[in-house]
C-alpha positions as CSV (number, residue, x, y, z in Angstrom):
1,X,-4.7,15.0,3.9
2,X,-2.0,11.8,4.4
3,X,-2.4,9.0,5.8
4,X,-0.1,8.9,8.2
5,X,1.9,12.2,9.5
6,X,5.6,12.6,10.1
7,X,4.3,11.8,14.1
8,X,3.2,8.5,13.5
9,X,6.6,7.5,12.0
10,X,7.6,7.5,15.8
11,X,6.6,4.1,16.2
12,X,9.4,3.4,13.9
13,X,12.0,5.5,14.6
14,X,12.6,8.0,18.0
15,X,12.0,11.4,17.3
16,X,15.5,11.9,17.7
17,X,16.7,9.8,15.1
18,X,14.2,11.9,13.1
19,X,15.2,14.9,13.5
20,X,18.9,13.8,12.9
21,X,18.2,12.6,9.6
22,X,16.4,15.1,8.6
23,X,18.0,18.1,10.4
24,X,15.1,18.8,11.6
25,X,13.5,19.6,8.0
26,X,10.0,18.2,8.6
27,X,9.4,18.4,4.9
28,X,11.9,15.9,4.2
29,X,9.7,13.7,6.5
30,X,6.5,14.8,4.4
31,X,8.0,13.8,1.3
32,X,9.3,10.8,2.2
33,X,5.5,9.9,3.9
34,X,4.2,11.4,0.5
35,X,6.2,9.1,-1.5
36,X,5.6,5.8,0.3
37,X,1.6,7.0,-0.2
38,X,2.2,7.0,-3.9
39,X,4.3,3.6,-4.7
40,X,1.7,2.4,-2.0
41,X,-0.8,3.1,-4.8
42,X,1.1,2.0,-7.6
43,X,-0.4,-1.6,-6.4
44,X,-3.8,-1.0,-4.7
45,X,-5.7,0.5,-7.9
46,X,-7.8,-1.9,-7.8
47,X,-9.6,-0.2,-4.4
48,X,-11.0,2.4,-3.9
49,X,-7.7,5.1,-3.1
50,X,-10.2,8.3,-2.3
51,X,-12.0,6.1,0.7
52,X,-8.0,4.4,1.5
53,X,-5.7,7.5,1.2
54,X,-7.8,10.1,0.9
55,X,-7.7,13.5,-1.4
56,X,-5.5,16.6,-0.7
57,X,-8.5,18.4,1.0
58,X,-10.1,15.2,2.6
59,X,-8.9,13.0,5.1
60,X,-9.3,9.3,4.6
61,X,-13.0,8.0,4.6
62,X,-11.6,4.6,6.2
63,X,-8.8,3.9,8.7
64,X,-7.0,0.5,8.4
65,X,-4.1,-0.9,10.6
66,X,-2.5,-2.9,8.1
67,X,-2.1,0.0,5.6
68,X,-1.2,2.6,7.9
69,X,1.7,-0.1,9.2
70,X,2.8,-0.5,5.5
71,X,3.0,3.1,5.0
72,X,5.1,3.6,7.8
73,X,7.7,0.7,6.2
74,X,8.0,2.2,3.3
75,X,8.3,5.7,4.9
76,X,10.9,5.0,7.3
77,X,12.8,3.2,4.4
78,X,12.8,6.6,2.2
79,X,14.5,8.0,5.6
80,X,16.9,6.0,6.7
81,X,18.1,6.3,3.0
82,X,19.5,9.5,3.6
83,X,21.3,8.2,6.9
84,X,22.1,5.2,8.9
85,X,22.9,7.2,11.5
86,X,22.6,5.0,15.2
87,X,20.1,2.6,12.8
88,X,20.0,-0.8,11.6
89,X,19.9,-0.5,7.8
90,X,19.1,-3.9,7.1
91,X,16.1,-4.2,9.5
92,X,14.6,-1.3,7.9
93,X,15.8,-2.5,4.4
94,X,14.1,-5.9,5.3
95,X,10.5,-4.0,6.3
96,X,10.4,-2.1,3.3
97,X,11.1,-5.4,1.1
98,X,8.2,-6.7,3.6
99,X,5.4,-3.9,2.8
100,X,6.6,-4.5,-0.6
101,X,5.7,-8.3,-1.1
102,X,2.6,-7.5,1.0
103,X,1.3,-5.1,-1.3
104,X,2.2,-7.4,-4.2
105,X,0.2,-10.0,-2.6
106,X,-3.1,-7.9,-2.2
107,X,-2.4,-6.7,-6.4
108,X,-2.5,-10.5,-7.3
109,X,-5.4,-11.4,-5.5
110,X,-3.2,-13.6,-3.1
111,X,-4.2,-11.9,-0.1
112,X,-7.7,-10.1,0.3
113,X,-7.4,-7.1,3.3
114,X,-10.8,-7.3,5.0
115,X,-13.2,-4.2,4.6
116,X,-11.2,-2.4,2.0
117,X,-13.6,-0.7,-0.7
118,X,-12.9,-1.9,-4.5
119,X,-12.8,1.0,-6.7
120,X,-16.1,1.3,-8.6
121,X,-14.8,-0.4,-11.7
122,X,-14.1,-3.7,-10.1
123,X,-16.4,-4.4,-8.0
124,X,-16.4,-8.2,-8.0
125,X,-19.6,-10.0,-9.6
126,X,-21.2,-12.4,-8.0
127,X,-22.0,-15.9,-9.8
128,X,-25.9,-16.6,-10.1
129,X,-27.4,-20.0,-9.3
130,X,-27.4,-21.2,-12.5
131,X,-24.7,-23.4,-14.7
132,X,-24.3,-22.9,-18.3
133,X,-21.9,-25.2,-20.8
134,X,-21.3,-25.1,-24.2
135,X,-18.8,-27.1,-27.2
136,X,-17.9,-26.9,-30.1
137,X,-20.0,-28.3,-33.3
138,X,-19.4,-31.2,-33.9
139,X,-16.7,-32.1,-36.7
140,X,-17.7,-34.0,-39.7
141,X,-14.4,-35.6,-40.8
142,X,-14.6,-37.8,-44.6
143,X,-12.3,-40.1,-45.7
């Protein structure tokens, strides 16, 4: 089950505009939504994408603003490709460039989304209390 469905791109664009992109093919809507879900994955997979995005069959275990927000960017982007009809190509240009840099920003570790799972693989270990050192041996040089 997706993320997001072709209804929740109407925060983005009027159903109008939509539907005159599209000519009211909805699965041109679902593939664009499908493909912003995959290059959305391409960098979060380090986390845990089952719980995030969910499987075919299963919805999402977890619900997050921020992702569903970036999703939407991207999707909306993959639309307006096909038409700039009665739209502002460079705002929408300008979002998807922004979801872009955002999800580059949570791959490099810059920015850390609050509550998302890390896949089991990289779960973060946490330091003990203790401190260890070490050096090299110590060089005996002759002349």
């Amino acid at each position: 089950m997706p993320v997001i469905t072709p209804a929740d791109l109407y925060t983005h664009l009027y159903p109008e505009i939509i539907n005159e992109i599209t000519r009211e093919d909805n699965t041109i809507t679902v593939r664009a939504i499908d493909a912003a879900t995959q290059e959305a994955k391409l960098y979060l997979a380090k986390y845990d994408l089952v719980q995030l995005f969910g499987t075919e069959t299963n919805a999402p275990t977890m619900h997050d603003a921020l992702l569903d927000t970036l999703l939407k960017d991207i999707a909306t982007w993959h639309l307006i490709r096909l038409s700039n009809v009665a739209t502002d190509i460079t705002i929408f240009r300008n979002a998807y460039n922004d979801a872009l840099k955002t999800l580059k920003s949570i791959m490099a570790e810059q920015a850390e989304p609050q509550g998302w799972p890390y896949a089991p693989k990289h779960i973060p270990q946490k330091d003990g209390d203790s401190i260890s050192w070490n050096s090299n041996t110590k060089r005996e040089n002759h002349y």
